[in-house]
N, C-alpha and C positions, 0 to 999 in steps of 0.2 A: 428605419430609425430605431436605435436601440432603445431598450426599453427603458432604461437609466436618465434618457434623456427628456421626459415626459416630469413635467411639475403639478407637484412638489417631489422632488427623487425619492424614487423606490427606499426604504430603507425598514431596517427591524422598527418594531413598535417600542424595543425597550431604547433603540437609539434617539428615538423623538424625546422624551425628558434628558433634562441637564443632571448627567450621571457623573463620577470618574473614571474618567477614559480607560483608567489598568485598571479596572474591576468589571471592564466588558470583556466577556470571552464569545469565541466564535461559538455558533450552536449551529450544527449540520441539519441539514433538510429532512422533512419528518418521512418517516419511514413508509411505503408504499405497499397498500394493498390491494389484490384485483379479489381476492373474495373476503366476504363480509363478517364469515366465521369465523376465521382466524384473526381479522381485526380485534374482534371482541374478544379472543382468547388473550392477546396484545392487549389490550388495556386491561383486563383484569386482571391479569401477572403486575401491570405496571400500577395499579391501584388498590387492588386488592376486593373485596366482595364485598364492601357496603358501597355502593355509588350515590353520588349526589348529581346528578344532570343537570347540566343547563344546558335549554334549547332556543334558541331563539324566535321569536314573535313570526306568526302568520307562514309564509312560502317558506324560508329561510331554513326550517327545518329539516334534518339527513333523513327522509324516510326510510333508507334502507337502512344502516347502521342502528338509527331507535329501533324502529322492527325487532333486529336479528338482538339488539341488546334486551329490549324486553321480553323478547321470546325465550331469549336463555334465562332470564330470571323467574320467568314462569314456569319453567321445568324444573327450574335450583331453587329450593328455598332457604338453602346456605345464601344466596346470593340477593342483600338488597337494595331496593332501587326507588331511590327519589327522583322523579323528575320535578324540574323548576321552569315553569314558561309562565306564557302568554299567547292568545288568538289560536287557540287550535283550531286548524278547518279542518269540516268536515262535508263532506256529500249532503245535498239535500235530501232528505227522506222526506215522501210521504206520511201523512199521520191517518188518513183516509186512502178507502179504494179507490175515488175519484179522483184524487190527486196523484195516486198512483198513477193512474190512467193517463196524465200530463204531464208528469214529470220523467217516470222510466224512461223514454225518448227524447228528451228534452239532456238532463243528465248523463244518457250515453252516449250522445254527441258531445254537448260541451265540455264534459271533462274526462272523453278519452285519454288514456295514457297515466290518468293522474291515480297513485298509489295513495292507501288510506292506513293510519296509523293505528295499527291492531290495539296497542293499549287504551284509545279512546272507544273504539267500537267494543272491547270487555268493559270499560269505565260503563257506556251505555247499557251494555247488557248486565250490568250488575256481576259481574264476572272477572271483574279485577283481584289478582291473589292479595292475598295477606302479605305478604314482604315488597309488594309496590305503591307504592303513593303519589298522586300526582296533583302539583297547587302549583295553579296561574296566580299571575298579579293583573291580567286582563282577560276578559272573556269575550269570547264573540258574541257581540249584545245579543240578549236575550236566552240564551244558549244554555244557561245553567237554571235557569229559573225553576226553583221548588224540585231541586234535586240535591242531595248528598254532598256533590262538590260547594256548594256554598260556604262548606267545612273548612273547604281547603283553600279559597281565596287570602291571599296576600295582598291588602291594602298600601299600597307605596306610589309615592311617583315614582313618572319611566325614570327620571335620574337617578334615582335612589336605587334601582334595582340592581346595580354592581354590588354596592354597600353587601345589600341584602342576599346576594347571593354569598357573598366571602362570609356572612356571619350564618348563613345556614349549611358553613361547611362543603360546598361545589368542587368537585375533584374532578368532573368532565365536561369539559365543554365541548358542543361539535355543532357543524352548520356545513350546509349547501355552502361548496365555494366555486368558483370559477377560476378555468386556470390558461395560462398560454405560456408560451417558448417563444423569446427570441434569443437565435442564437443557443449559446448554452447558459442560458438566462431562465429560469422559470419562475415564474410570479403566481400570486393567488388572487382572487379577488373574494373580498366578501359581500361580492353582489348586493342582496336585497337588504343584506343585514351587517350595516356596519355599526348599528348600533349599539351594542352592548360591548362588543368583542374587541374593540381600538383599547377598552380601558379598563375590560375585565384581565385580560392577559396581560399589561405589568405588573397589575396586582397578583395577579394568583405566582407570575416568572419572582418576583420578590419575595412570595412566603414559598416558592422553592426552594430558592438559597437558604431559607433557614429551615429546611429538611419537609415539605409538605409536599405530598406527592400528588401529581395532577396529571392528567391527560387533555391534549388540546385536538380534537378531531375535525379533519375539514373530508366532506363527500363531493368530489368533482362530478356536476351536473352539467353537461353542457347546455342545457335550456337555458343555463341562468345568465343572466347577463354581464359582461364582464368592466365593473362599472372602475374605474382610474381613480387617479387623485390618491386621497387617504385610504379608499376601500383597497389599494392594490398594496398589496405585501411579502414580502420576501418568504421563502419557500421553507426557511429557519422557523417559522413564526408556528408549523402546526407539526406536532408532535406525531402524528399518526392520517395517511393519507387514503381514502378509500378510489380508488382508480374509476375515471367516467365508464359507463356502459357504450356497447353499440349501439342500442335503443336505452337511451335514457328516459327514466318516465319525466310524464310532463308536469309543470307546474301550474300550482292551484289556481284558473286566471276567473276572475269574478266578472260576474254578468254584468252588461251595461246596465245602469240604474233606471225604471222610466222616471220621466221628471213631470209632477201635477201641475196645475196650474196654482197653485201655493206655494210648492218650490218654488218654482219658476218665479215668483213674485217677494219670496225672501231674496233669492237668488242676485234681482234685479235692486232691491234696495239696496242691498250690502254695498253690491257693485259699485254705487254711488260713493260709496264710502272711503275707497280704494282712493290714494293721489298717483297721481305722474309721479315718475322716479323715486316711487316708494317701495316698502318691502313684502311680501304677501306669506303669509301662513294659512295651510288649509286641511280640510279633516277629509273625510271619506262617506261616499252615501250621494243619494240625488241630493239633498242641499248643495253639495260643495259641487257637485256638475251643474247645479242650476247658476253658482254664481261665475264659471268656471265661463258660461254660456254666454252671459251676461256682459263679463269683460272682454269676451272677444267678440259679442256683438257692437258692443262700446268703440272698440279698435277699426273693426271689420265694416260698419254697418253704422254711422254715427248720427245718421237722420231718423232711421227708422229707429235708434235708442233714443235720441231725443224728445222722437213723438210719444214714445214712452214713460218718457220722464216729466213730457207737459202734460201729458192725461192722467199722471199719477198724482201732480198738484205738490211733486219735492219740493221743488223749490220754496213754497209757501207752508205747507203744512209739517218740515222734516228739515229745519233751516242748519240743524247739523251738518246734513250732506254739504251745501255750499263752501262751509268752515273747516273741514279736513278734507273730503274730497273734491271730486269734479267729475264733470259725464265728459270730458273731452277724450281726443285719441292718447294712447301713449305714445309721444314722442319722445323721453326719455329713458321707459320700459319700466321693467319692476324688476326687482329681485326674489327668486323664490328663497323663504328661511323656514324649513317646515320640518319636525321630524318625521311625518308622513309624506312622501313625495307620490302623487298621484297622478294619472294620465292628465291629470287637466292640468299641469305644470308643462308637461310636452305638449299639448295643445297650444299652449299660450306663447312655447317657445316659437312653436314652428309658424304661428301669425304676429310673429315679430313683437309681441308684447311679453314677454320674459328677454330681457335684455339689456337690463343694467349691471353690469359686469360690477363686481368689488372686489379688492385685493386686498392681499393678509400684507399689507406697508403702510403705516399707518400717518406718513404723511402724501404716500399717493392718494392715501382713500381721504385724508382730508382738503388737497389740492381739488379731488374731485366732487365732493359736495361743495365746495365752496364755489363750487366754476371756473377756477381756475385755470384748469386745463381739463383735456378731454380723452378720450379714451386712444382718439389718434394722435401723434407722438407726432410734434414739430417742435419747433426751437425754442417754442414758450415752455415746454416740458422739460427740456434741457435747463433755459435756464432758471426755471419755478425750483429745480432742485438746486442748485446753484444759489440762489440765493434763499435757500432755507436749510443752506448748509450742508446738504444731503452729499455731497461731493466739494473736493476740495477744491483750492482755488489751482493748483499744481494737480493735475488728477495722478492718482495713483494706479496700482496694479489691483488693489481693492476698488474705486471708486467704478474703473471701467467692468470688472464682474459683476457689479450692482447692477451698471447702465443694462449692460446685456441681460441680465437675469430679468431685468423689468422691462426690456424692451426697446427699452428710449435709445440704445446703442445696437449696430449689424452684429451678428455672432463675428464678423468678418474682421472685427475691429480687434488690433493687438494695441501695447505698448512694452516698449522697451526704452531704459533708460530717457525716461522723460520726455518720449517721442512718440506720438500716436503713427500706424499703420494702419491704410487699409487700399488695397486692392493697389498695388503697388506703389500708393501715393505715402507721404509722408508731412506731419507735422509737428511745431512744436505742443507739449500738450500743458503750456501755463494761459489760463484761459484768461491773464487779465489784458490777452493780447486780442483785438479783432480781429486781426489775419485768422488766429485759429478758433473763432467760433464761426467765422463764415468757411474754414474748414472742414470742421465740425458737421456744419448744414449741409454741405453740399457731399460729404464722405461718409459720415457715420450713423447718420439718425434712420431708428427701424421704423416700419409703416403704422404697427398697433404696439398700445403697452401688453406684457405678458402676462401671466398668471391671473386673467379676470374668470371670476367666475360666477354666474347668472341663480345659480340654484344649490344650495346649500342640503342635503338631505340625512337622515338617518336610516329608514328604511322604507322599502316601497311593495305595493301591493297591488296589481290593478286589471284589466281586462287581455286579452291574450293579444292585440293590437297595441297595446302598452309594451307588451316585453319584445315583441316584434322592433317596435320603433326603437326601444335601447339597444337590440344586439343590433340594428343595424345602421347604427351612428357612427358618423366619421369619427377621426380622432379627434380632429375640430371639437367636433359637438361635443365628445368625451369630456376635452379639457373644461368646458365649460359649467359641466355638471361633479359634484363632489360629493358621494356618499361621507358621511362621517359620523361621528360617535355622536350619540342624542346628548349628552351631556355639555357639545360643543353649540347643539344648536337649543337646547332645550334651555342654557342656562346664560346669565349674563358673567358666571365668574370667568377667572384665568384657567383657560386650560393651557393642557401642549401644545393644539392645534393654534390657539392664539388668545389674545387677553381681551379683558372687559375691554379696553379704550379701542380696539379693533371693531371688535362687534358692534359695541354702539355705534361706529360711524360706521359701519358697513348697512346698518338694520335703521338708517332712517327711515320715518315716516311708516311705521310700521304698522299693518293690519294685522294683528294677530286672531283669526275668524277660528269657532269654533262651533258646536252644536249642542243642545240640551234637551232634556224629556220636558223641563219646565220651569217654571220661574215663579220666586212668590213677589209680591208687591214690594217687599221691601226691597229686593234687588239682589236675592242670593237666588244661586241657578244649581238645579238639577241635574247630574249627567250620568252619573253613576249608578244609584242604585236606589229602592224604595226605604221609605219609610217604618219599614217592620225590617230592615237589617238585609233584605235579599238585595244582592247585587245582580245587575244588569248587565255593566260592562267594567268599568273600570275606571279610574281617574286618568291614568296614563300620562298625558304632558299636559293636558288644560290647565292644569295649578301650573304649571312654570311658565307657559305662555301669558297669561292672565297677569301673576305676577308679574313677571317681565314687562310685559306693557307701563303697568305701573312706576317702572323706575325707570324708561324713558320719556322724555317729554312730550313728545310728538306722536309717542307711539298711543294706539286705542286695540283694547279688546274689544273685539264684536261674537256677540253670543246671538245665535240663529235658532230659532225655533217654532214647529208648527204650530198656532194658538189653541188646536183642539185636537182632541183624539177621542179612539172609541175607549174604555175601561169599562170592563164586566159588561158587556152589551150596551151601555150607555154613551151618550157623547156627551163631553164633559170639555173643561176647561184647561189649558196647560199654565193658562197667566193665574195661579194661587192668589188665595191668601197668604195661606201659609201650609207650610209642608214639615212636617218631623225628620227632616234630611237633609243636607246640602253639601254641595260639590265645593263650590265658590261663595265662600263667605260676602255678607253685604257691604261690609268696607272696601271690597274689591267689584264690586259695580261698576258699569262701565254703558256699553252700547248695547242692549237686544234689537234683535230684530224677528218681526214677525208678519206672514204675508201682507199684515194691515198697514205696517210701518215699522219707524223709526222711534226707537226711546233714547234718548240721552241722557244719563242717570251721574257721570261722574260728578263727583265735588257738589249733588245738587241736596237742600234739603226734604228728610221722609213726605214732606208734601207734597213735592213735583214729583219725586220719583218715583209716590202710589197712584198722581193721575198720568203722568205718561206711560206709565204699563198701563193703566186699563183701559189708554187710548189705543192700542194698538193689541189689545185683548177682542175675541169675538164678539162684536154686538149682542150677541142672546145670552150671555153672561155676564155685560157690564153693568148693567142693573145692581146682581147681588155683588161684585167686587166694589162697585162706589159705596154701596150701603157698609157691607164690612169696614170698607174703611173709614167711614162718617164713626161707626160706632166702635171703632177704637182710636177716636179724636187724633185721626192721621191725616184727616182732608176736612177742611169748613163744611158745615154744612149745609150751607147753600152753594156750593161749588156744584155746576152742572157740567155732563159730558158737552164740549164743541161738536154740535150739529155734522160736521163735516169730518167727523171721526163714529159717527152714532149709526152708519150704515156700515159695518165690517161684517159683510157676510161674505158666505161664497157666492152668492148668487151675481155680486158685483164684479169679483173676481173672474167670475167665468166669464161676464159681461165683456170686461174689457180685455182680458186673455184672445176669448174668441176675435174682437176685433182688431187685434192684432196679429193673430194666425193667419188673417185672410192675407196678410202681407207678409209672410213666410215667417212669421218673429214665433218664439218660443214651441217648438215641434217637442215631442213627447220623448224620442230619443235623436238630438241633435248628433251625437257620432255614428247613428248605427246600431240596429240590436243585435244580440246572440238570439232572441227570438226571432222564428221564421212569420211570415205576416199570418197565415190561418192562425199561430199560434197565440199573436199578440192580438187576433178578435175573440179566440177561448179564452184568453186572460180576461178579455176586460167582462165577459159575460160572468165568468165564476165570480169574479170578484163582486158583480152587482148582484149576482145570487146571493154571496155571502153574506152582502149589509143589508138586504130585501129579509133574510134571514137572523139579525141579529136580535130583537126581538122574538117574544112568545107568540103575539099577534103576527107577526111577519111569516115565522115557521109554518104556523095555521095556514097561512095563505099559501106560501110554497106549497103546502102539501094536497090543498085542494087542486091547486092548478094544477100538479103533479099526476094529478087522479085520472083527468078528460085526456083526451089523444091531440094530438095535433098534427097538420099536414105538417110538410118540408120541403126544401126545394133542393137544387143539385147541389150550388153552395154548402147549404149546412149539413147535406149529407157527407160532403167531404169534409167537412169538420167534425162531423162524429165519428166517422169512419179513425179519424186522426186521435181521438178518445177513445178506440174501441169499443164506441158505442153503436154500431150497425146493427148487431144483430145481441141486445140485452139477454143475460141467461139467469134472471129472478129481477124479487121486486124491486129490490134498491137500483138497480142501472136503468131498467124501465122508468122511474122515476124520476132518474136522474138525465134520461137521455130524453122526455119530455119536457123537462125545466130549463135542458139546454137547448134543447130543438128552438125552443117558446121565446127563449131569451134572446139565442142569436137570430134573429129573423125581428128583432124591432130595431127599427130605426133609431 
C-alpha cells in the first residue's frame, strides 16, 4: 500500500492552512547527515552563533545532536545557546550509599542503551558555562526543588508554549523522528512528540519568508515509534537530517508504577465516574494506572467490580457517580482525548474498551451521537446522508469521492456520465429511482466507515512494553491512533486539524481526570508548585482541560488526589484550608476525588463545597478542617460530620483492600514490574525503614536495634547479598545490613 494512501494523506504542514496556492513553492527534502559534527557545523553557518533551542518534552529529545550542539558551545564561547523545553529525564541517582546499593543494578538493567544529556549532568554539577542557559516550562515533579533552575522556569500553558517560543526568539528546532520508505516515498514521523512541532513550523516557515533564519532538525531513532495520521510528514518538512545508527540508543522507558491501596481506591472511585461511549483524558503516575485498572476491571471482571462498588456504599453515599457515570461494561467504548497518551490507553484498547471511533465529518460525528447510524455502513448510512443533503439527489463525481473517502462507498465504485460502475455491473446514478438504491445495496456499499479514530494524542511517555506494543501495531491499529499537535487536543478553538463544532461532538461526555498535591476547602487545587514560589512541576494542560470541561455541557473535570502526605517528617493533610498557591482557581471547581470518596463541588454553594471536601478529607484531620471552617462562617455551626464519612482511615482502606485481594481484585502491579521479585521485597523493607525513621524518636529506635546482631536465614541472605551487604566493610553497612536483615525476616 502506498503510503499516500493512508488517512488523512501525507502532506507538508504549510499545506494543511488555507493558503494561496501560487505562493506555495516546492521546498526539497532536508539535507542528510551520518555524522553529528558536521550537522552542527550546517546549522551554525545556516543560523549563525546565538541559538535559541527548542526541544521538545520528555523522550522526544535528539540526544545526539543536543550533546554534540552543546558540547561545541562549551568549547566556543563565541557560540550562544538557549535551550527551551520541558520534562528533562534524567537517570535515577542515589542520594545515599544504601540506595546506591539498590539502585546501580536496578538502573543498569533498566535503562541500558539509554544516552544522558551532558548539559543537565553540568546543569547538576554546577558546571554549566556562562554563554548556556537552560528554562523549562515543565519539570519533572520534584526535580528542581531548592535549586538555581527555579530561575529559569517559564510559567505557560502547554498551548501557549508555541507563542512563547516565537517570542523568545527559537531559530532551532529538533526531535527524535521516525522515518520509513515506501517506494521512492520517504516520510517522517514525529513519534512521541507531535506536539509542539505540527504548529510551531508554519509559524517559524512564515517569519522565514519575511527573512528569519531558522533551522528545523529531526535525529532518525529507530526505537521510536513510527506513529501515522498527523505525526507523519513529508520529508520537505525538516531542514537538516541526522541519519539512524546501527545501534541506536534506547529510549527513556519509565518504570511500572506500584499502585497502594489508596491509589487503587481513588482509582476505583473515578472509574465510577467514566460513562459508556464517553470520552477519557488522563495523566501519568500510579493514580492514573490505578484508574486505568479500574475500568478494565469494570469491562473485564464486572461482578467482582461490583462487589466493589456495594461494599464501597457508591451508590448511597457519592449519588454523583449514578448521574454522569455507571459501573456497567463498555458496550459503546470510549474515546481517548489526552495530550499525554499513556500505556493505560493501549491497555484499554487492547480489552476492547477504547473503541469509540470519531471522525473529523461533522455530520458523520453527529449521525453518530445521535444514533442514527453506526459505525457499520448499510443503507441507513447511505441514505442518513442523502437525506441531510450530504450527497446529491443525481450523485456526482464529487458526492461519490466523499462516499469512498468515508467508507459508505467500495474504492471499486466509478461514475461516468451519470452512470454508476462497479465490478462490471452498471447503473443509473439519479437516486430518486428505487431500482438504483437497491443497486446501490447490493453493488456499492463498504463494510466500515473510514477515517475513525479511538485516540486522539499529543505526546507519549511510558514503560518499554508500551513502546514495544506501538512499533508493533498493524496498520489497522495505526489508523486508529493519531498523535497530533496539543493545541488540537488541548483546546476547544478552530484549529487546521479541525473546528470547535467537530471537537465538541467528537468529546462527548467527557472525563477530563487529572491529579493535584492538594486542595483547599474552597475548591481551588494545587498541582504545580508551593506556596513560597518553588515549582514542582508545572501547569502543563490541567488549565485547558479543566477549562474545557467547563464549556461543555456534559463534560466534568475530576481532580485525583491522596488525602495525606508526609511534609517535614510529619503527616499532615492534602484537603487545606487554605494554601498561598493555586493551580485551578475556585470558580473552576468541579469533582475531587480522594481514596475516602467523591466531592461534587460544581455550581454548589461555599457551604456544601467546605463539607463535601472534609467528607472525603482523612478522619484525623476533619476535626480541625470543620472547626476552621465554623470559624470563618463557611459552615453552621451545629453542622456535624455524617457518621458514615467519620471513619476515613487507612486502616479501613487496608480492611477492605485486603478483602478483596483475596479474590485477585487490585494487585500492587496489575501489568508487571521492571522490578525483580527479591527486589520488590528490599523495596518494601527500605521503605518501612524510612517511615519507622521519619521521626527523632523513630531514628533512636533504628539505631538501637541497629546496635544488637541478628540471626538470618538463606532468603535474606540472598537479599543482602543482592545489596551487597554480605560481608559489611565499616559501621554504616553493618548497621544497615542489621536493619535490613531484622526487617526482611517479619512477617
Amino acid at each position: 500500500m502506498s503510503v499516500l494512501e493512508f488517512e488523512p494523506k501525507v502532506k507538508t504542514i504549510s499545506d494543511i492552512k488555507v493558503v494561496d496556492s501560487n505562493k506555495i513553492t516546492s521546498k526539497p527534502d532536508g539535507v542528510r547527515f551520518n555524522d553529528v559534527e558536521r550537522l552542527v557545523d550546517a546549522v551554525l553557518a545556516d543560523v549563525g552563533n546565538h541559538i535559541v533551542l527548542g526541544l521538545p518534552l520528555a523522550i522526544g529529545k535528539p540526544i545526539a545532536f543536543a550533546n554534540a550542539l552543546y558540547l561545541r558551545a562549551k568549547a566556543d564561547p563565541s557560540i550562544t545557546l538557549q535551550i527551551e523545553t520541558g520534562i528533562t529525564l534524567e537517570l535515577p541517582r542515589a542520594k545515599t550509599d544504601l540506595e546506591n546499593k539498590f539502585l546501580a543494578p536496578f538502573v543498569s538493567r533498566q535503562f541500558a542503551g539509554v544516552q544522558e544529556l551532558h548539559y543537565m549532568k553540568d546543569l547538576r554539577s554546577k558546571t554549566l558555562p556562562d554563554n548556556v542557559t537552560v528554562y523549562e516550562f515543565f519539570f519533572k515533579a520534584g526535580s528542581f526543588l531548592n535549586t538555581t533552575q527555579q530561575q529559569h522556569y517559564t510559567s505557560t500553558n502547554y498551548t501557549h508554549a508555541v507563542r512563547d517560543l516565537i517570542d523568545k526568539g527559537v531559530n532551532v528546532i529538533a526531535q527524535i523522528v521516525a522515518e520509513r520508505q515506501v517506494g521512492d516515498v520517504t516520510t517522517y514521523s514525529l513519534g512521541s512528540n507531535s506536539d509542539l512541532a505540527l504548529d510551531l513550523i508554519p509559524e517559524l516557515e512564515a517569519l522565514r519568508a519575511k527573512g528569519k533564519k531558522f533551522a528545523c532538525v529531526g535525529e532518525v531513532n529507530s526505537n521510536m515509534p513510527f506513529m501515522r495520521n498527523h505525526a507523519e510528514v513529508a520529508a520537505s518538512e525538516l531542514d537538516f537530517v541526522l541519519e539512524s545508527k546501527k545501534e541506536d540508543y534506547s529510549l527513556f522507558a519509565v518504570p511500572e508504577d506500584a499502585i497502594s491501596n489508596e491509589d487503587h481506591m481513588i482509582g476505583f472511585y473515578a472509574s465510577t465516574l467514566v460513562k459508556d461511549g464517553g470520552t477519557l483524558q488522563l495523566g501519568i503516575g500510579s493514580l492514573c494506572s490505578a484508574l486505568s485498572y479500574s475500568l478494565l476491571l469494570r469491562h473485564q471482571d464486572n461482578e467482582k467490580y461490583s462487589n466493589v462498588f456495594k461494599d464501597l456504599n457508591i451508590e448511597k453515599k457519592f449519588p454523583v457517580s449514578g448521574k454522569i457515570g455507571n459501573k456497567g461494561i463498555f458496550s459503546e467504548g470510549l474515546y481517548g482525548c489526552s495530550e499525554l497518551m499513556v500505556d493505560g490507553f493501549m491497555h484499554l484498547y487492547r480489552a476492547g474498551v477504547l473503541k469509540r471511533e470519531v471522525f473529523n465529518d461533522i455530520l458523520l460525528q453527529k449521525l453518530l451521537n445521535d444514533k442514527a447510524i453506526t459505525t457499520d455502513v448499510t443503507m441507513k448510512t447511505f441514505t442518513a446522508l442523502l437525506n441531510h443533503n450530504a450527497i446529491s439527489n443525481v450523485l456526482t463525481t464529487k458526492d461519490v469521492a466523499y462516499l469512498q473517502e468515508t467508507g459508505v462507498f467500495k474504492s471499486a465504485v466509478s461514475l461516468y456520465q451519470d452512470t454508476l460502475y462497479s465490478n462490471d455491473e452498471s447503473c443509473s446514478a439519479d437516486l430518486s429511482q428505487e431500482s438504483t438504491l437497491q443497486w446501490i445495496e447490493k453493488h456499492c456499499l463498504g463494510d466500515k466507515l473510514k477515517g475513525g479514530v479511538v485516540m486522539h494524542g499529543a505526546f507519549f511517555i511510558g514503560p518499554q512494553a508500551f513502546y514495544d506494543a506501538l512499533n508493533d501495531m498493524s496498520e489497522k491499529d495505526h489508523e486508529k491512533f493519531c498523535m497530533t499537535s496539543v493545541r488540537y487536543v488541548n483546546d476547544l478553538y478552530n484549529h487546521f486539524w479541525g473546528s470547535q463544532t467537530i471537537k465538541e461532538l467528537q468529546r462527548t461526555e467527557a472525563r477530563f481526570i487529572n491529579s493535584a498535591m492538594m486542595v483547599t476547602l474552597d475548591g481551588s487545587v494545587i498541582s504545580d508548585a508551593l506556596e513560597n514560589g518553588q515549582v514542582v512541576s508545572g501547569v502543563g494542560g490541567q488549565y485547558n482541560f479543566v477549562a474545557q470541561s467547563h464549556q461543555m455541557k456534559d463534560s466534568r473535570s475530576i481532580i485525583k488526589l491522596r488525602s495525606t502526605c508526609v511534609r517535614h517528617g510529619k503527616l499532615q493533610s492534602n484537603v487545606l484550608f487554605n494554601y498561598g498557591h493555586n493551580t485551578i482557581p475556585r470558580q473552576l471547581r468541579d469533582i475531587v476525588v480522594t481514596e475516602y470518596g467523591i466531592a461534587d463541588l460544581r455550581g454548589k454553594p461555599d457551604n456544601v463545597v467546605y463539607t463535601e471536601l472534609i467528607k472525603i478529607a482523612d478522619s484525623r484531620f476533619q476535626a480541625t478542617l470543620l472547626q476552621q471552617a465554623k470559624d470563618a462562617g463557611k459552615v453552621a455551626p451545629n453542622y456535624e460530620i455524617p457518621a458514615e464519612f467519620a471513619n476515613n482511615m487507612p486502616e479501613a482502606i487496608a480492611k477492605l483492600c485486603n478483602t478483596h485481594k483475596q479474590q485477585g481484585v487490585f494487585p500492587q502491579y496489575p501489568q508487571g514490574s521492571s522490578f525483580t521479585d527479591a527486589e520488590l521485597k528490599i523495596i518494601k523493607a527500605l521503605k518501612s525503614l524510612k517511615n519507622q525513621g521519619l521521626s527523632k524518636k523513630g531514628k533512636l529506635k533504628l539505631l538501637l536495634r541497629g546496635l544488637t546482631s541478628t540471626t538470618s536465614t538463606k532468603e535474606v541472605d540472598a537479599l543482602l547479598s543482592r545489596m551487597d551487604l554480605t560481608n559489611p566493610v565499616n559501621f554504616s553497612e553493618r548497621m544497615a545490613q542489621r536493619l535490613l536483615s531484622k526487617e526482611l525476616q517479619k512477617k
